[in-house]
TORFI-327411 format. One record per atom (N, C-alpha, C): residue in three letters; x negated, y negated, z. Coordinates in steps of 0.1 Angstrom, whole numbers, plus 5000, padded with zeros to 4 digits. Layout:
N
AlaXYZ;...
% end
This chain:
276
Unk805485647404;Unk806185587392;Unk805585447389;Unk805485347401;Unk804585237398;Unk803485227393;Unk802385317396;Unk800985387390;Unk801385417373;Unk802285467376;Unk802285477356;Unk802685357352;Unk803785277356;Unk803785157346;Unk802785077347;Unk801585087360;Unk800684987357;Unk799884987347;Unk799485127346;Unk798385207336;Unk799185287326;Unk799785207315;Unk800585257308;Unk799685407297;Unk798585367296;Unk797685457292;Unk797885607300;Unk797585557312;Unk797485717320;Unk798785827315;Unk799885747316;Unk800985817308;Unk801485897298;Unk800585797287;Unk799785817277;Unk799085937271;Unk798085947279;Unk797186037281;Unk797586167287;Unk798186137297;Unk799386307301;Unk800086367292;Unk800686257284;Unk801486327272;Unk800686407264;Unk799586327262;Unk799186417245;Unk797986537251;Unk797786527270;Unk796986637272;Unk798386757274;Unk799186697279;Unk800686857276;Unk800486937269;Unk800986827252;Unk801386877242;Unk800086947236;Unk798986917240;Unk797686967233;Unk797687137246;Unk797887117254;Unk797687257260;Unk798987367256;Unk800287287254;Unk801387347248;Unk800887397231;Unk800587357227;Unk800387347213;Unk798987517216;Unk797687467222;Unk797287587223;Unk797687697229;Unk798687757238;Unk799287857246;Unk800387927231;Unk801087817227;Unk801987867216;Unk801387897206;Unk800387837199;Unk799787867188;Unk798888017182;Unk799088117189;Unk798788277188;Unk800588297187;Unk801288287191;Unk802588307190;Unk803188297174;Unk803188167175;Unk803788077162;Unk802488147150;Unk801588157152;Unk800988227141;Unk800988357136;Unk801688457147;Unk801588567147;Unk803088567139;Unk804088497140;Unk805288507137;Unk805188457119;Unk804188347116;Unk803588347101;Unk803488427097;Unk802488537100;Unk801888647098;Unk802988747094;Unk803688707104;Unk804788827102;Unk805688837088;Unk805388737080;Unk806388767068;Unk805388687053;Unk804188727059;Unk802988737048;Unk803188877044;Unk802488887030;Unk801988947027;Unk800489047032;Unk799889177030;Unk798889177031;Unk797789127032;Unk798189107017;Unk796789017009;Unk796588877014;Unk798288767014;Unk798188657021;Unk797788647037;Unk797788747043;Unk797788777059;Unk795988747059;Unk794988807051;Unk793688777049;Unk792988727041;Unk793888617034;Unk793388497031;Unk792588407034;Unk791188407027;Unk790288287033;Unk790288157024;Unk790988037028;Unk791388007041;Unk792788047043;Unk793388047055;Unk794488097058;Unk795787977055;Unk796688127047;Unk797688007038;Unk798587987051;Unk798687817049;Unk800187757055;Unk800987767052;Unk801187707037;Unk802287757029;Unk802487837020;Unk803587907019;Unk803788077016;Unk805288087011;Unk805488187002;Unk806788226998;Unk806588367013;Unk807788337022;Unk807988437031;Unk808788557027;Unk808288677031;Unk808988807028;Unk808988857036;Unk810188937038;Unk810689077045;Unk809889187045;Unk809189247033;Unk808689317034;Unk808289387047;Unk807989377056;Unk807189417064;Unk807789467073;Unk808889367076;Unk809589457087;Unk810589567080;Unk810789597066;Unk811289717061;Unk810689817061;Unk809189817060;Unk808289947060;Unk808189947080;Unk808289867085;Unk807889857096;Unk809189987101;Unk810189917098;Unk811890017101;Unk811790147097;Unk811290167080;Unk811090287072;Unk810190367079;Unk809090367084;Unk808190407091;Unk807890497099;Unk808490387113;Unk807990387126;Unk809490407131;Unk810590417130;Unk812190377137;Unk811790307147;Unk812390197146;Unk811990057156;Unk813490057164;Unk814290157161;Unk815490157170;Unk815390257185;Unk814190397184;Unk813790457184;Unk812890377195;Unk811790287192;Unk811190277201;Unk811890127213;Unk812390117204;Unk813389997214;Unk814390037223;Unk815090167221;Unk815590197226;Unk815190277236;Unk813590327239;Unk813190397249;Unk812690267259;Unk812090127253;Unk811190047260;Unk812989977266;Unk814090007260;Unk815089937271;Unk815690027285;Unk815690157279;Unk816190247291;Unk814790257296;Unk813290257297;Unk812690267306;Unk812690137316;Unk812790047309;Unk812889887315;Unk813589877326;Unk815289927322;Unk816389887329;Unk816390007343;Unk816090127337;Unk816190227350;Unk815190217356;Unk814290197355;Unk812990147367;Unk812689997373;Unk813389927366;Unk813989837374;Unk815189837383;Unk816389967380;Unk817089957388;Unk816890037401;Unk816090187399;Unk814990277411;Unk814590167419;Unk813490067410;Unk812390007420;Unk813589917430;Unk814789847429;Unk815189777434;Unk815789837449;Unk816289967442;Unk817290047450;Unk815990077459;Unk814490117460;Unk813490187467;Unk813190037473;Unk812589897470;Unk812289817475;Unk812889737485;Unk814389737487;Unk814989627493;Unk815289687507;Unk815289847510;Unk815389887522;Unk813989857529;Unk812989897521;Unk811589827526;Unk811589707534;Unk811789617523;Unk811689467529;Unk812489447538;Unk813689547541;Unk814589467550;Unk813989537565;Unk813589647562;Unk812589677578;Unk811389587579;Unk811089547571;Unk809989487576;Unk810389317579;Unk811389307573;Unk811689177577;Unk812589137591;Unk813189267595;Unk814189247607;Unk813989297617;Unk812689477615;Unk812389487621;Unk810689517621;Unk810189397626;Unk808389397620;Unk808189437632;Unk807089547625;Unk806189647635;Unk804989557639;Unk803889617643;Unk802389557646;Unk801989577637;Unk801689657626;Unk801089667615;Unk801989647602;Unk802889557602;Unk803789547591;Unk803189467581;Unk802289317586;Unk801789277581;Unk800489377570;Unk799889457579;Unk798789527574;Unk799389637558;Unk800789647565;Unk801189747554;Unk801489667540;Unk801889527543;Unk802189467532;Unk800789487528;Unk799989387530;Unk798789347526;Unk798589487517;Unk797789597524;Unk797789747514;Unk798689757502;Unk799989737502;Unk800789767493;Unk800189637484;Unk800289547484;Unk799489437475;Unk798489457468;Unk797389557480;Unk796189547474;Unk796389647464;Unk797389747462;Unk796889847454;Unk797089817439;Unk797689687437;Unk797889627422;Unk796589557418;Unk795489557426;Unk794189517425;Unk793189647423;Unk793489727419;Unk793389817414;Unk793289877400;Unk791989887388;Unk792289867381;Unk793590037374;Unk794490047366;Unk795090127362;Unk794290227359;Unk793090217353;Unk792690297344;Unk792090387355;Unk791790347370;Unk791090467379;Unk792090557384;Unk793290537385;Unk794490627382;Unk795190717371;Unk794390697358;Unk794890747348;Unk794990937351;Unk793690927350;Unk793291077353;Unk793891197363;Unk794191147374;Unk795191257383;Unk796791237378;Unk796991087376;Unk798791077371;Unk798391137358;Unk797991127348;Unk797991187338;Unk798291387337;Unk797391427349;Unk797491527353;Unk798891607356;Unk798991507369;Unk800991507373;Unk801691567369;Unk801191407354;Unk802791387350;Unk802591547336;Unk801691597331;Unk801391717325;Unk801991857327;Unk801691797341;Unk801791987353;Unk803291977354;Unk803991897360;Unk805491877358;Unk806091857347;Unk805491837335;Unk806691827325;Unk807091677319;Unk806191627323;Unk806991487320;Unk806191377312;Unk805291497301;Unk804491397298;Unk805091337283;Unk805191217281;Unk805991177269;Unk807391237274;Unk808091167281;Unk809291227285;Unk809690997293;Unk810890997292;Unk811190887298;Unk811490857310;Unk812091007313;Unk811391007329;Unk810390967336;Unk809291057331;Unk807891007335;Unk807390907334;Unk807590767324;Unk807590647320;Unk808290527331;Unk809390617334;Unk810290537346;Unk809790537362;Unk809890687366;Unk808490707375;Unk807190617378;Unk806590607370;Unk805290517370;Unk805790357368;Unk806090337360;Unk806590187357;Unk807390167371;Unk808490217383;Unk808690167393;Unk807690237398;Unk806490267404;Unk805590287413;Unk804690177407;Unk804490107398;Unk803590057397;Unk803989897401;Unk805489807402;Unk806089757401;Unk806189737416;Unk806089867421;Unk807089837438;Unk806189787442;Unk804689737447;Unk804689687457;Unk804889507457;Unk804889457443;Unk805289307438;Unk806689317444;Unk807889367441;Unk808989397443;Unk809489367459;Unk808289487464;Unk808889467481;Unk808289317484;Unk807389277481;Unk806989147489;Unk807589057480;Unk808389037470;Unk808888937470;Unk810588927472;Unk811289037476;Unk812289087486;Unk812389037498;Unk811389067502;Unk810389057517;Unk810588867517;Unk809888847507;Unk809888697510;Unk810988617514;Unk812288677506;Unk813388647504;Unk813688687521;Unk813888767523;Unk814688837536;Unk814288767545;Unk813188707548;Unk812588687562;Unk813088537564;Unk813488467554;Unk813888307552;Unk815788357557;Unk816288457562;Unk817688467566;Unk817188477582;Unk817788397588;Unk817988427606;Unk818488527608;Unk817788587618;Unk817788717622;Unk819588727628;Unk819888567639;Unk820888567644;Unk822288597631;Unk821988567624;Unk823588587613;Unk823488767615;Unk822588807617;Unk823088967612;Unk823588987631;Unk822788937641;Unk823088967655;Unk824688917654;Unk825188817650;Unk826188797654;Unk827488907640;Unk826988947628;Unk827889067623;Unk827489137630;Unk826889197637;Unk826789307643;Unk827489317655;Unk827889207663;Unk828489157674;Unk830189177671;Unk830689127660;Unk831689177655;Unk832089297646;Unk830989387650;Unk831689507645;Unk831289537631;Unk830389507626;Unk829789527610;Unk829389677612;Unk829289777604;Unk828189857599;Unk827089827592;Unk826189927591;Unk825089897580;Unk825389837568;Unk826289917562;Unk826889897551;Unk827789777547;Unk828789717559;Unk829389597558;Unk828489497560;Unk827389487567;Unk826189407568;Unk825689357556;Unk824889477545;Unk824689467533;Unk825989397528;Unk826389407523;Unk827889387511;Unk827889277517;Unk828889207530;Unk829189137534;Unk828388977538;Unk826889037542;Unk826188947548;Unk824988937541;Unk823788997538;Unk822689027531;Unk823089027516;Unk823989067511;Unk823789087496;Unk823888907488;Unk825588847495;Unk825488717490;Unk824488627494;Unk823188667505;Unk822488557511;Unk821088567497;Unk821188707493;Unk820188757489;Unk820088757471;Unk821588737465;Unk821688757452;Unk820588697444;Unk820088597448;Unk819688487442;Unk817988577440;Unk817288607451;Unk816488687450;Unk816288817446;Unk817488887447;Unk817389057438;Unk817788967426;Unk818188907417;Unk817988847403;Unk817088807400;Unk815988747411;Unk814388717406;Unk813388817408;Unk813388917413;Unk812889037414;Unk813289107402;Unk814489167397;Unk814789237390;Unk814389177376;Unk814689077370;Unk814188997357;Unk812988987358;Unk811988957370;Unk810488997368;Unk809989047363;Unk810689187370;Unk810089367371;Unk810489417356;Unk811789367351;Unk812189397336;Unk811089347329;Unk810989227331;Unk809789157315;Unk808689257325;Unk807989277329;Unk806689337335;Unk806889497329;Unk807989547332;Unk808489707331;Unk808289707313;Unk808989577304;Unk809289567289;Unk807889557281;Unk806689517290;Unk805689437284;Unk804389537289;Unk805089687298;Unk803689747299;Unk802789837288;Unk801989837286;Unk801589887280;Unk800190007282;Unk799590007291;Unk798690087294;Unk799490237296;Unk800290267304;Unk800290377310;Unk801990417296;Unk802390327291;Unk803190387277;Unk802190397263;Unk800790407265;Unk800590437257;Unk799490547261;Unk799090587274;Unk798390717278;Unk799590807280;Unk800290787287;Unk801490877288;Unk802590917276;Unk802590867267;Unk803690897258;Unk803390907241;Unk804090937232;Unk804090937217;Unk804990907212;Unk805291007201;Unk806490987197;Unk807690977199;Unk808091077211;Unk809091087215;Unk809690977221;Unk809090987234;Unk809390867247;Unk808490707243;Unk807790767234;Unk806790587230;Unk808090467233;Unk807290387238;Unk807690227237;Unk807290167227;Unk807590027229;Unk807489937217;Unk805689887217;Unk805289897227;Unk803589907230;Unk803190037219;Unk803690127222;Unk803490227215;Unk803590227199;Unk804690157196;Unk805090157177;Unk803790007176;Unk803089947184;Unk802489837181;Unk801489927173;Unk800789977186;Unk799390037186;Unk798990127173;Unk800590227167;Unk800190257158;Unk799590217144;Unk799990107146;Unk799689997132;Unk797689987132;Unk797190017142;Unk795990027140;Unk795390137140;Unk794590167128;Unk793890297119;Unk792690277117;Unk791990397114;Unk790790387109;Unk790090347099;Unk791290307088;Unk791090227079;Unk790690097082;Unk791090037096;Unk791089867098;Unk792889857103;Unk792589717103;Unk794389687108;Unk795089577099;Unk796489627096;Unk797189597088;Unk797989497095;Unk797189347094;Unk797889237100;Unk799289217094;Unk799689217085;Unk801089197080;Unk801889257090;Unk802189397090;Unk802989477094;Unk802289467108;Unk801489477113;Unk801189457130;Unk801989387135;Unk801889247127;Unk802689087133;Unk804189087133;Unk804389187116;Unk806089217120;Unk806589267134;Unk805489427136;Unk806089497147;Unk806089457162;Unk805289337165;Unk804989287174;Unk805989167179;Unk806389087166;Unk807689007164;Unk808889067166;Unk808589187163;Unk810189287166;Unk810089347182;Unk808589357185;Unk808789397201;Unk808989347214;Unk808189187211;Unk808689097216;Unk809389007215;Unk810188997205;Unk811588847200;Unk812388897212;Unk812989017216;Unk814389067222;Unk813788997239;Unk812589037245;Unk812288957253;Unk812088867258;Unk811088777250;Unk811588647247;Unk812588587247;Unk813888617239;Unk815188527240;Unk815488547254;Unk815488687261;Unk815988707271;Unk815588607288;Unk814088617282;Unk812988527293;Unk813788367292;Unk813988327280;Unk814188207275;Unk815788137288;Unk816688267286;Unk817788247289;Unk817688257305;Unk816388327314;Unk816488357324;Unk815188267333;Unk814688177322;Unk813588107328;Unk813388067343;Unk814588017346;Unk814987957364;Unk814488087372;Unk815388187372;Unk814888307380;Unk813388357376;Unk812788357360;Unk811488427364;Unk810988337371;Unk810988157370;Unk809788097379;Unk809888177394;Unk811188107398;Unk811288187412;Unk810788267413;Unk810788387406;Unk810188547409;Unk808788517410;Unk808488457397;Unk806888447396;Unk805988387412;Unk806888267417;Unk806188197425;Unk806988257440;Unk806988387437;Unk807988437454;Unk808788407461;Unk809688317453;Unk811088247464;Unk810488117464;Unk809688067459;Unk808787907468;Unk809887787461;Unk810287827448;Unk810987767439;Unk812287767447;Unk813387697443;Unk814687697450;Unk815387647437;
% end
């Protein structure tokens, strides 16, 4: 703090390097939301208009269309139920590995890590297969399935992270008085832990809400996501910036406010518990 008021400049200089990095990060955003209530014709305007009479248009044909209730409504129930699976599948995980670590527990984390280093696309082809032979292709099932497999191994290790910062002695001593498994959870683990299954689970939701590769090999019209009603906007004609920017403003606004409202817990999640 003394260093800045000596060099009142350097302070200075922090500020306007922020706002110039904020300014670029937001600036595809805020223009895409311009975009969204241009015109066509004003959408490819050379040079590109600032100021504009703004219209609706776009998100009415966008609605008329595509049913944007339709695809919202499948990118929320795939979101929420594969977030609720991966939680319910992840936290038994973590908690063996955290209470009771093997000699290769370490190794198994690591593996499970590595397989998100993996690109998607060298999996397409047998899950694609799968999910065909079973039934489940364009189905929300199948969308739910994948989205928690793809999801769980971030999930268990940052569960994991959470769990291993609880002394093993608090569970020795419920168990000394007579706990079950079950009163253990509920009683002991869940209130130690809330704070972490809420950064896990809001993670996995914006990640589950925001996938898009495998909702758009796996699905159409039926089960499509909001990735899906994007994608359609581009044709062989070219792409129809107006209505793209609406549909993308409609796919992502509902997340957004949500991220907005839940910022504390994504950091945490993002940075594995390190945050408090």
């Amino acid at each position: 703090m003394t260093h800045a008021k000596s060099f009142p400049w350097l302070h200075w200089l922090r500020t306007v390097v922020a706002w110039l990095v904020t300014l670029l990060l937001f600036f595809p955003l805020g223009w895409l939301v311009l975009t969204a209530f241009k015109t066509e014709l004003q959408a490819i305007s050379v040079p590109p208009l600032v100021l504009f009479t703004p219209t609706l248009e776009n998100f009415q044909i966008v609605q008329e269309r595509s049913d944007y209730m339709l695809y919202a409504t499948n990118s929320l129930i795939t979101s929420v139920a594969s977030t609720i699976l991966g939680l319910l599948l992840a936290f038994p995980a973590a908690y063996a590995m955290a209470f009771f670590k093997g000699k290769y527990t370490k190794d198994i984390l690591m593996w499970m890590l590595s397989t998100k280093m993996m690109p998607a696309v060298g999996a397409l082809v047998p899950v694609y297969v799968m999910a065909q032979t079973s039934g489940l292709l364009d189905t929300r099932t199948g969308l739910v399935i994948v989205f928690t497999l793809s999801n769980l191994p971030i999930m268990v290790w940052m569960l994991y992270s959470y769990l291993k910062e609880i002394p093993n002695e608090i569970l020795e001593a419920s168990r000394m008085d007579g706990a079950t498994l079950w009163s253990e959870f509920r009683y002991v683990l869940l209130p130690l832990t809330m704070g972490g299954l809420a950064s896990t689970g809001l993670l996995t939701l914006v990640l589950s809400w925001n996938e898009a590769f495998w909702s758009l090999n796996l699905s159409a019209a039926k089960a499509g996501t909001l990735a899906t009603l994007i994608a359609s906007y581009s044709s062989p004609e070219g792409l129809f910036w107006a209505k793209l920017s609406a549909a993308s403003f409609m796919a992502i606004g509902p997340i957004v406010v949500f991220g907005w409202f839940s910022q504390k817990q994504l950091v945490q999640g993002l940075t594995f518990g390190a945050v408090k």
